[in-house]
N, C-alpha and C positions, 0 to 999 in steps of 0.2 A: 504494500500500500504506500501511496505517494506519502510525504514528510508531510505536506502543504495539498489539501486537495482544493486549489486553483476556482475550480469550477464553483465550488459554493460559499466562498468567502466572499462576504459582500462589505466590510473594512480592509482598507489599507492595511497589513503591520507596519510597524515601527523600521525604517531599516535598519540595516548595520550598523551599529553605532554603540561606542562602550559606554553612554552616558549612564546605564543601570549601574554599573558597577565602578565607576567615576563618581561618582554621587557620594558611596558610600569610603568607610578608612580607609581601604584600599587606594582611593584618589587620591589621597594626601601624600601615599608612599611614590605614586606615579609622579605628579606630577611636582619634578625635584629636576634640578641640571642633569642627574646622569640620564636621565631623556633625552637631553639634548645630544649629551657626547653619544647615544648610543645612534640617535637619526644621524647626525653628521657620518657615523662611520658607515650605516649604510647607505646614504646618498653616495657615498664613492664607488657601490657598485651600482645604484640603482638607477641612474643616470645613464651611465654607459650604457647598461640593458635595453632604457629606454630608448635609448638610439638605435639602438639593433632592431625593436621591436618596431619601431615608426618605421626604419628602411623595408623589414618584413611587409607592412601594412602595405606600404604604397609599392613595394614588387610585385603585388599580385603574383607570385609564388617563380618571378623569374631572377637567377640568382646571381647574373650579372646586373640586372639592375640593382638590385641590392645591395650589390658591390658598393655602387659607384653612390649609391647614398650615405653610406658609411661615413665618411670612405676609412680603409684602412690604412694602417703605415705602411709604406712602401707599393702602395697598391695592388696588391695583392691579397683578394677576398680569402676566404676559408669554401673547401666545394666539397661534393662528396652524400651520400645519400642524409647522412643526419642534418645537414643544411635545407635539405630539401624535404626533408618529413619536417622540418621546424618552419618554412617556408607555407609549405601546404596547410598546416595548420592553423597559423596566422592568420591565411587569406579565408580558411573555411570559415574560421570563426567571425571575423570581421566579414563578410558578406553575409552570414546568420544574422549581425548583428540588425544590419542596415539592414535587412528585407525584414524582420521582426520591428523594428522602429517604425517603418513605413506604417506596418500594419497597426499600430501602436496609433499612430499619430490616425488612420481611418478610426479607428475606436474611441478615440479623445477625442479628437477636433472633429469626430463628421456630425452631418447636419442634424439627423434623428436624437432622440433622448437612448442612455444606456442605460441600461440596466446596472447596479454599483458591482455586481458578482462578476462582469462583463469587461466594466473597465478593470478590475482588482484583477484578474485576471491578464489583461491586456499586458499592466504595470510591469506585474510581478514577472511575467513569460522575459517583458523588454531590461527590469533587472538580470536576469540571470545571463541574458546572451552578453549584457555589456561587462558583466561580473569575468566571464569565459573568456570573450576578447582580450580586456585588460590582464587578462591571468596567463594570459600565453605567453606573456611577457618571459615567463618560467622556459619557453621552448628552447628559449636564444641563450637562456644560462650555460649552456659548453661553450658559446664560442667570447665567452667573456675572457677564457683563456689566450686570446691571440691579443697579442702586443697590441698598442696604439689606439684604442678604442676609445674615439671623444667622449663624451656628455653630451656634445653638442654640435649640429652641423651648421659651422660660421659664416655668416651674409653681413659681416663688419661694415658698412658704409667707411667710406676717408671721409675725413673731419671738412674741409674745405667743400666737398659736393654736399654733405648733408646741413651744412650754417649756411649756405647760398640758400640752400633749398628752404630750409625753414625761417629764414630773415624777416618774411611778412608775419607770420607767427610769431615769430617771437618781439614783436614791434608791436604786436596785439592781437595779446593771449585768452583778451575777453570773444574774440571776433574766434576765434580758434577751439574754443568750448563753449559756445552757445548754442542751445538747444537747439531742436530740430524745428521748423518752423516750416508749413504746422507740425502737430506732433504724429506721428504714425501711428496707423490703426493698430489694436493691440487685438488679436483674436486669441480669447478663451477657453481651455475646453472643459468638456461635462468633468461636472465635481463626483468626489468620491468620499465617504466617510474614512476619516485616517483614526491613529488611536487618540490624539487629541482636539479631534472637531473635524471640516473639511479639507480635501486636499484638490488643488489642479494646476492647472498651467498655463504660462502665457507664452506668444510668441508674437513679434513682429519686425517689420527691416529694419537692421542696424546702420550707422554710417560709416559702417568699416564692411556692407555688402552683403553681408549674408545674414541667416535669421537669430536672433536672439531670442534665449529664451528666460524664463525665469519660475521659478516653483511657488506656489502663494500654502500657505498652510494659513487658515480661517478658522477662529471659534464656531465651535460646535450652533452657537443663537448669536451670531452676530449683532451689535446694536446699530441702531442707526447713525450711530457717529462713531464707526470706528475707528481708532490709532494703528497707525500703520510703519511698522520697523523693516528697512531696506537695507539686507545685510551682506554684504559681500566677502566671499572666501580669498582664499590665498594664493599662493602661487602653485600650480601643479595639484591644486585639488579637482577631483575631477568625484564631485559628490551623486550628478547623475548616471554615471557610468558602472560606477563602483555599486549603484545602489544603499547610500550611506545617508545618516540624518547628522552624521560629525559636527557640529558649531555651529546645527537651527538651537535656538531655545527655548524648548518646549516651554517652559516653566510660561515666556511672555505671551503664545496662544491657550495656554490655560488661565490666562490673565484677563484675556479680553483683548489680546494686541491678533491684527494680522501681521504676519511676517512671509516678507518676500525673499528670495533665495536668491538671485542672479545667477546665468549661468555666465563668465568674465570671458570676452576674446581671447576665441585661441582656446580655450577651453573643455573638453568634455565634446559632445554633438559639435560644438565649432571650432575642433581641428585641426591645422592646415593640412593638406594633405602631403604625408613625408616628415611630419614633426609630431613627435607628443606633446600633449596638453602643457600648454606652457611656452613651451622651448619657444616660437619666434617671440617672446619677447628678450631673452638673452641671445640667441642667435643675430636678429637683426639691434641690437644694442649697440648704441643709445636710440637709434630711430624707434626700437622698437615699445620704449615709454612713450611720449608724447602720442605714437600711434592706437597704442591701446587704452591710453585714459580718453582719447577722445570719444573712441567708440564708447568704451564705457559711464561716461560721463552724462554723453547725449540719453544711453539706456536710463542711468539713475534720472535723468530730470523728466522721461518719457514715463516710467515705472511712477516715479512720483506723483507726475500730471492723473496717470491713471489714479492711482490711488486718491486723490482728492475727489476725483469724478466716481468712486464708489463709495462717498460717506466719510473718507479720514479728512476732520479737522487739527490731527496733527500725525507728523510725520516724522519717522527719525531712520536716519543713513548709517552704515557705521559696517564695519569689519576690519578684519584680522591681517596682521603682514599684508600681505599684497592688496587685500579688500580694507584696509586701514590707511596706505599709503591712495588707494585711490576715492574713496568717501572725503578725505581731508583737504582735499586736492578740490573735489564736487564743494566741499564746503565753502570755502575762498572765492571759488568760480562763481558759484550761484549768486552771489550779492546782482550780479548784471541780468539777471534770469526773471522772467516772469514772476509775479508775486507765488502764484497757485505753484511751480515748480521748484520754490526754494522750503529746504526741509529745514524741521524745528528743531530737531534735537540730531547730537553725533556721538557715537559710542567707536572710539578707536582702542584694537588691544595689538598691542606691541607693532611700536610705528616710531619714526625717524622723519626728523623735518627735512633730510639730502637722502634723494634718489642716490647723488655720484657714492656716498656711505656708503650706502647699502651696496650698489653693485660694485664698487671698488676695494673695499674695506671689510665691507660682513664677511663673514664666516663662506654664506651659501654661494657669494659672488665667485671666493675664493674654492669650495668645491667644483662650481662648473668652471672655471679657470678663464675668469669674463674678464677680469684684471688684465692680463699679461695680453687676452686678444683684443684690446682697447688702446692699450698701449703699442702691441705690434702693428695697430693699422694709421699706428700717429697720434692719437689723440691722450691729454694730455690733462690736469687736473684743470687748467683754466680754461681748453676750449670744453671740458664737460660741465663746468661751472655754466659757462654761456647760455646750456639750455635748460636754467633751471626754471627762468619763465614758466616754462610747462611742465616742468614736473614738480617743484616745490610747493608748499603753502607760505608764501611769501607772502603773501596778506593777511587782512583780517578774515575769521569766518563770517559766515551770514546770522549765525546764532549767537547770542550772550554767551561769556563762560560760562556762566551756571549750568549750562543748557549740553556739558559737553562732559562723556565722561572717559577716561583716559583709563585704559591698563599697559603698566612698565613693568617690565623685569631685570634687574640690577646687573642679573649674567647673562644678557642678550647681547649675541654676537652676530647676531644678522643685523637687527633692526636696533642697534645704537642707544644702547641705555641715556650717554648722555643725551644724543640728538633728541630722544625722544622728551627726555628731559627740560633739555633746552627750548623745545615747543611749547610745552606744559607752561611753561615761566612766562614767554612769550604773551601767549594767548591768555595768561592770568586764570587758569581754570582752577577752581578753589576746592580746598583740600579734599574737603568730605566727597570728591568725584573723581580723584585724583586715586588708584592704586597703585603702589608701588610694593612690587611680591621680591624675595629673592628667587626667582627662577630666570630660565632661560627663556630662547627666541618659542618652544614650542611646550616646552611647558608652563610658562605661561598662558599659554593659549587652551592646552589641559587643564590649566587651572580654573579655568573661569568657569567650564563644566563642572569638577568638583566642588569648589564655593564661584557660585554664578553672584555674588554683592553686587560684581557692577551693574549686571543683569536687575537685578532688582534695583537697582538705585535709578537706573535708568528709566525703569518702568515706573518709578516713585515720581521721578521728575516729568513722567509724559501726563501721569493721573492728574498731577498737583495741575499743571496748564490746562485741567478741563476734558 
């Protein structure tokens, strides 16, 4: 008998997600620096993987092309039958994947009502094949053995063609993140009872070209004026794929809050094809910040529009590492934005006022080896200063401090304890919203699952405004 009988389940479960047992002591032992030191040492293999795994994807099981996606030292792939049963599999699974999502997306977005047993079903079928995909990643494990294997396949722009190219940008940065005008239609699909209230999805065109998506999770009785928290993930999360509910918080839709998901360019469903989730944004680095807050900026203010036009009288932005460095960024931006698209409150957990930090200096920069290909293509700390325009918060936010609430960690070696610090002071954001934990760049971020305070504080401060 199946584990899950599919067919008569008419809620969502809960996905993959250790927040059960996060919660309880056991989170407290977690979530401590040697979390950190234990991820850093597997990003040194799981990167490379990842590269193996995206060339797999886009060879379509041919094994000179995959070669040449790599590439390898000296140019010369690895061949041979296990290349090719790891090849094949790849491709099987990622074409399972896509023809399952299709039919996923007829079951959600089509025009008829479903039945909840129907979509719960659809869900669950489109978790497991993306679960399978992402897990092949395991096929490519022998050939991590062969010398020279990036992290990363480098599209370094020269410093000179990419400051020609962005000069009107960076002369005006408000003209360069502002909304989409008008804002793009946002199409729905049918709701499904999750384990705490509704769950469904949105999709529409992005201004980086392809579709955007984002998850909504809605109390069970919605009021007519609900609050609305817009939370964005991290770098190389890839929450829809994996099937994971990792840093939604539950605790704020058993509250009374809607909470929207984003899914970030380059992400999960938006891919590039031949790069894993993430990668062009260090690949094509520096182009590749300015290029992805734009698209995601345009989403946040497009997501927000929505949400005001479905009852939220108040709105909060706010996410982790990568979804922290780009909410903060939306915050500054938005002062020049329509009334109805500037959000009320921001929840940042472990963030750094300098992009150059983090990609030249953090920890993670220095895992994928972003430093040294920054440098070998010319570029230099003052011309990466140059385009901080777009990627810093070099301004003020559009919200009061009060209205802002900050989580640091003192042994954060991505995201710059002091940098983060130095924002903090900056922007005046006062103590009682202000946490400062001893942990690192990700447990920290474990952290706020085990004691969610800022979670709650944040939810305290949306109540208090009405």
């Amino acid at each position: 008998m199946a584990f899950f009988d599919w067919k008569n389940m008419d809620r969502l479960p809960r996905g993959l997600a250790p927040e059960s047992v996060l919660k309880h002591r056991f989170g407290d032992w977690v979530a401590r620096p040697w979390l950190d030191r234990a991820a850093f040492s597997s990003l040194g293999w799981y990167f490379p993987l990842s590269r193996l795994w995206a060339a797999a994807s886009l060879a379509e099981g041919d094994a000179d092309r995959f070669a040449a996606e790599v590439p390898f030292a000296g140019g010369e792939g690895p061949e041979g039958w296990l290349l090719d049963q790891a090849l094949q599999g790849v491709r099987s699974a990622r074409r399972r994947y896509f023809r399952i999502q299709d039919e996923w997306e007829q079951v959600c977005f089509g025009g008829s009502a479903r039945a909840p047993s129907r979509i719960v079903e659809s869900e669950l079928e489109r978790r497991t094949a993306g679960r399978i995909w992402m897990a092949t990643r395991g096929l490519m494990a022998p050939l991590l053995s062969t010398d020279g294997i990036p992290a990363v396949h480098w599209q370094t722009p020269q410093p000179a063609d990419l400051l020609a190219e962005l000069a009107p940008m960076l002369a005006d940065p408000a003209a360069f993140y502002a909304p989409p005008d008008p804002l793009p239609a946002i199409e729905q699909s049918h709701k499904a009872p999750g384990p705490d209230g509704m769950e469904y999805w949105l999709r529409f065109p992005s201004k980086g070209g392809e579709t955007a998506w984002a998850k909504v999770y809605e109390p069970e009785e919605p009021a007519d004026r609900l609050p609305t928290a817009i939370l964005c993930h991290g770098l190389c999360v890839e929450q829809e794929l994996w099937g994971t509910t990792a840093g939604v918080p539950h605790a704020l839709i058993r509250q009374g809050v809607r909470v929207i998901a984003p899914e970030a360019p380059w992400h999960g469903r938006r891919m590039l094809p031949g790069f894993y989730g993430g990668e062009p944004l260090i690949a094509t680095a520096p182009r590749g910040g300015p290029d992805l807050f734009r698209a995601a900026l345009s989403e946040i203010a497009t997501l927000t529009g929505w949400a005001r036009g479905q009852g939220s009288h108040i709105v909060a932005i706010g996410g982790t590492s990568l979804g922290a460095l780009t909410t903060q960024l939306a915050a500054t931006q938005a002062k020049t934005w329509p009334a109805a698209l500037r959000p009320d409150f921001l929840l940042l957990v472990t963030t750094s006022g300098s992009l150059r930090q983090v990609a030249v200096d953090g920890e993670l920069g220095t895992v994928f080896g972003l430093g040294e290909a920054l440098g070998q293509a010319g570029w230099t700390d003052e011309s990466l200063q140059a385009l901080s325009p777009l990627t810093d918060p070099d301004d003020e936010p559009v919200m009061a401090p009060d209205r802002i609430v900050m989580v640091l960690g003192r042994e954060d070696s991505v995201t710059a304890f002091d940098e983060g610090r130095d924002l903090a002071e900056r922007w005046q954001i006062p103590a009682d919203n202000l946490y400062i934990r001893d942990q690192g760049h990700f447990s920290a971020a474990v952290g706020v699952v085990h004691d969610d305070a800022p979670v709650r504080r944040l939810h305290e401060l949306m109540k208090r405004a009405g």
